[in-house]
C-alpha positions in Angstrom: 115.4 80.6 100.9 111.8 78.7 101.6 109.2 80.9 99.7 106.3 81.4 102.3 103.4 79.1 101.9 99.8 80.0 102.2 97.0 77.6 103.8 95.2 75.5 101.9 91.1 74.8 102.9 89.4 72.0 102.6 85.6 72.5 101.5 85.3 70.4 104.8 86.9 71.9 107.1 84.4 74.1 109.9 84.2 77.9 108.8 86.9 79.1 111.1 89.8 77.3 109.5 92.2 80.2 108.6 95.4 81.1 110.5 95.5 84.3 112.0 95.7 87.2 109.8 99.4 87.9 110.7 100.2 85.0 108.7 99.2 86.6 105.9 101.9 87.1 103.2 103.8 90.9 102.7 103.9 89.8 98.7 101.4 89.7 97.4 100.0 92.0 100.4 97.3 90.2 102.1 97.1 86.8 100.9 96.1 84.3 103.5 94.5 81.4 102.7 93.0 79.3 99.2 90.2 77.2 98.9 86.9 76.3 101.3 83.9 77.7 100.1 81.8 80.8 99.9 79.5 79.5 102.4 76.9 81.6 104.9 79.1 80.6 107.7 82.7 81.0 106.2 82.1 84.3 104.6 80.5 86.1 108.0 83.5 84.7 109.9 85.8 85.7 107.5 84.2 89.4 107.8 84.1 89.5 111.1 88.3 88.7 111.3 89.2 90.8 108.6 89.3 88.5 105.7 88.0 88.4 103.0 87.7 86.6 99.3 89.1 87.4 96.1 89.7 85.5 93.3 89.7 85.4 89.3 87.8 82.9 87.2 89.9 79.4 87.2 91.8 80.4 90.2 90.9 78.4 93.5 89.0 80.8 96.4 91.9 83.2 97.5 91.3 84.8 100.3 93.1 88.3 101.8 94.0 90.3 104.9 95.9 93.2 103.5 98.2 95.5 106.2 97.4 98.3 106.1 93.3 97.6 105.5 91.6 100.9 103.9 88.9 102.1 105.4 86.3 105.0 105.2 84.7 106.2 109.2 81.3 107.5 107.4 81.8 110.9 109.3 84.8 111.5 107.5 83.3 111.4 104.1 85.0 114.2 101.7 82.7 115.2 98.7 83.9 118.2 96.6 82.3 121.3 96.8 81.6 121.3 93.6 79.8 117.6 93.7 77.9 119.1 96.4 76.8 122.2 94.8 75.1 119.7 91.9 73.3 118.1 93.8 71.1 121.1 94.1 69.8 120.4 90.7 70.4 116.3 90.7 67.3 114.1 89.5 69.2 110.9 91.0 66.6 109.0 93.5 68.3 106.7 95.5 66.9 103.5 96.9 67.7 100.9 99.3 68.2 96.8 98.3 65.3 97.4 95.4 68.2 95.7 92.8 70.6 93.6 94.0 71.2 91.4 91.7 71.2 94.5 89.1 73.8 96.0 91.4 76.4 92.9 91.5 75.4 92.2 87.9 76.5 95.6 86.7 79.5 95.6 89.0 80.8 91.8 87.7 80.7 94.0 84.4 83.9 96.3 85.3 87.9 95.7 84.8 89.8 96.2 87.5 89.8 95.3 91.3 87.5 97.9 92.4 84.7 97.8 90.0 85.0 93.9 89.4 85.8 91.4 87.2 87.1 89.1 90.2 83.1 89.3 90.7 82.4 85.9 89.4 79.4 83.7 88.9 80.6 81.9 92.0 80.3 85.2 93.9 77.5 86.4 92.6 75.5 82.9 93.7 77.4 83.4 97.5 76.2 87.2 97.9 72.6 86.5 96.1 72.3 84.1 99.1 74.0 86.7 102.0 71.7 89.3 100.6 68.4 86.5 100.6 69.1 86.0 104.6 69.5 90.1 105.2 73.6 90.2 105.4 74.2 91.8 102.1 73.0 94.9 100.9 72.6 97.4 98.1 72.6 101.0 97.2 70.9 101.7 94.2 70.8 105.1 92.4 68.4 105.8 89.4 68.2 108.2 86.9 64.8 108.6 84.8 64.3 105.3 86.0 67.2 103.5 85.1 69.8 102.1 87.0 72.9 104.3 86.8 75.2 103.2 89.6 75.2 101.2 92.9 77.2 99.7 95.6 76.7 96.5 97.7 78.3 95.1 100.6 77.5 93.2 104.1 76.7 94.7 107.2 77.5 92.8 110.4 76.8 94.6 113.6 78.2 98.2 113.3 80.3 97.4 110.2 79.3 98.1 106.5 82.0 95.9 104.3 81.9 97.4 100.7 82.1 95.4 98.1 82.0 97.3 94.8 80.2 100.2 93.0 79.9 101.4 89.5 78.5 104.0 87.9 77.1 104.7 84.6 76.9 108.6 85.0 78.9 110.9 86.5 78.8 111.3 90.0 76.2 108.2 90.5 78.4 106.5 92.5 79.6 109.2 94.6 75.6 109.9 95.7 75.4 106.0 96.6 78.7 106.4 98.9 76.7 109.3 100.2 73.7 108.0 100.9 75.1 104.9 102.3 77.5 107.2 104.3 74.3 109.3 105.6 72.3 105.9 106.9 75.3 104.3 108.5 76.0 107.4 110.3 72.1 107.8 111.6 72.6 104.2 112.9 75.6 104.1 114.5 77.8 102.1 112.3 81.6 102.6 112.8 83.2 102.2 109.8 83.2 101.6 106.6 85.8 98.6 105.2 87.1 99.4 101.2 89.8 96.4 101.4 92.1 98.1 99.3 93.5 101.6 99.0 93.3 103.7 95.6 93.4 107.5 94.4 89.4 107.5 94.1 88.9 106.0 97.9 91.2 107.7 99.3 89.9 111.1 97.6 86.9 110.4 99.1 88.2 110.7 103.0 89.1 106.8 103.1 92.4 106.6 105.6 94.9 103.1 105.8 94.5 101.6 109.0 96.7 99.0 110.9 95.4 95.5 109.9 95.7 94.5 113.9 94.1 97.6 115.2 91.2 97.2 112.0 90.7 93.7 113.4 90.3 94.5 117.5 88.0 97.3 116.0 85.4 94.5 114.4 85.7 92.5 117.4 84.1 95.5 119.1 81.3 96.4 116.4 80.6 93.0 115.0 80.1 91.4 118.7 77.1 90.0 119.0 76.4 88.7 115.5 73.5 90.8 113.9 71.7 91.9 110.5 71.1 95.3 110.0 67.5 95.7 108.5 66.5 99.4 109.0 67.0 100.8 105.4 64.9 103.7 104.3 61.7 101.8 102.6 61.1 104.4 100.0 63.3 106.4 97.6 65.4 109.4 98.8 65.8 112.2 96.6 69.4 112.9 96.0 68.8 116.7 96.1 67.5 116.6 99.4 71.4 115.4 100.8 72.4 118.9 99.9 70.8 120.4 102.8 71.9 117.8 105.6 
């Protein structure tokens, strides 16, 4: 039996060079595509149709379309009652795109595929740039003014595409998915994208979703092309989410 084949990318070829997502391998789940770049153009595109890149260090630019696609509609955020009753007496303040280079820093830091050792230097120069023309963002949560947790991510359109998150406290990175939750719901975003499903995501009210049915739903938030710019300016005191 043939063992499927994935397309390779030239650095050359135009941004839109990938075959459609249902090309994508069952084994490993997702796989799509290898090489190109991590340019402007090639990443947004790749957002915007449900692809996007992982990779280790020394292996070419991978790049994934998992079925089903986890994702988290901000409404349907689940935060224990218990997490919530701390943050009655929490001295997190939380802050908007203050430290992103901290943020992917201390994420390129973790071990595994949700906190980020695929995060490398290559990455880090490709989202430095997204978040220098306003695609990608950061959540930044402090405690006693240091940084204790984060999340970044690009947001096209109505879509907020999550990257990673740490935390260097418990529950700092719960009160970034909060906070982030709380803005993209005040603006109208649709949905949240976590790529992958695991026990923490999917504790937290994330749901699988047909890859198809993920991908007409980005045609429809993502169309027109558009930043997002209208973060909070100043810090947000993470006891004050209690009451909303």
């Amino acid at each position: 039996m043939t063992k499927p084949q994935i397309k390779w990318i030239s650095r050359d070829d135009p941004p839109d060079t990938f075959p459609a997502i249902s090309q994508a391998l069952r084994s490993p789940n997702g796989l799509l595509a290898a090489g190109g770049d991590l340019s402007t153009e090639r990443l947004l595109y790749a957002y915007e149709h449900a692809i996007f890149p992982w990779f280790d260090t020394g292996q070419p630019i991978l790049w994934w379309s998992p079925d089903p696609r986890c994702v988290l509609l901000p409404a349907n955020l689940h935060l224990s009652r218990r997490f919530r009753r701390s943050l009655k007496s929490t001295t997190f303040g939380v802050s908007f795109n203050e430290a992103f280079a901290d943020v992917i820093m201390a994420c390129s830091g973790k071990r595994d595929r949700h906190t980020g050792t695929w995060i490398t230097s290559e990455m880090i120069d490709a989202y430095s740039r997204l978040h220098a023309l306003g695609w990608a963002h950061s959540v930044e949560v402090w405690l006693e003014g240091e940084l204790v947790g984060g999340i970044y991510g690009v947001a096209i359109g109505r879509a907020f595409f999550g990257e990673s998150m740490f935390s260097r406290v418990s529950n700092a990175s719960k009160v970034a998915v909060l906070t982030l939750c709380r803005q993209l719901i005040a603006h109208d975003f649709t949905v949240l994208d976590c790529q992958v499903a695991s026990p923490h995501l999917m504790s937290l009210g994330a749901t699988r979703m047909p890859r198809m049915e993920f991908a007409s739903l980005l045609k429809a938030v993502c169309t027109p092309r558009c930043r997002f710019d209208a973060w909070p300016q100043s810090p947000i005191d993470a006891a004050l989410l209690q009451a909303e």
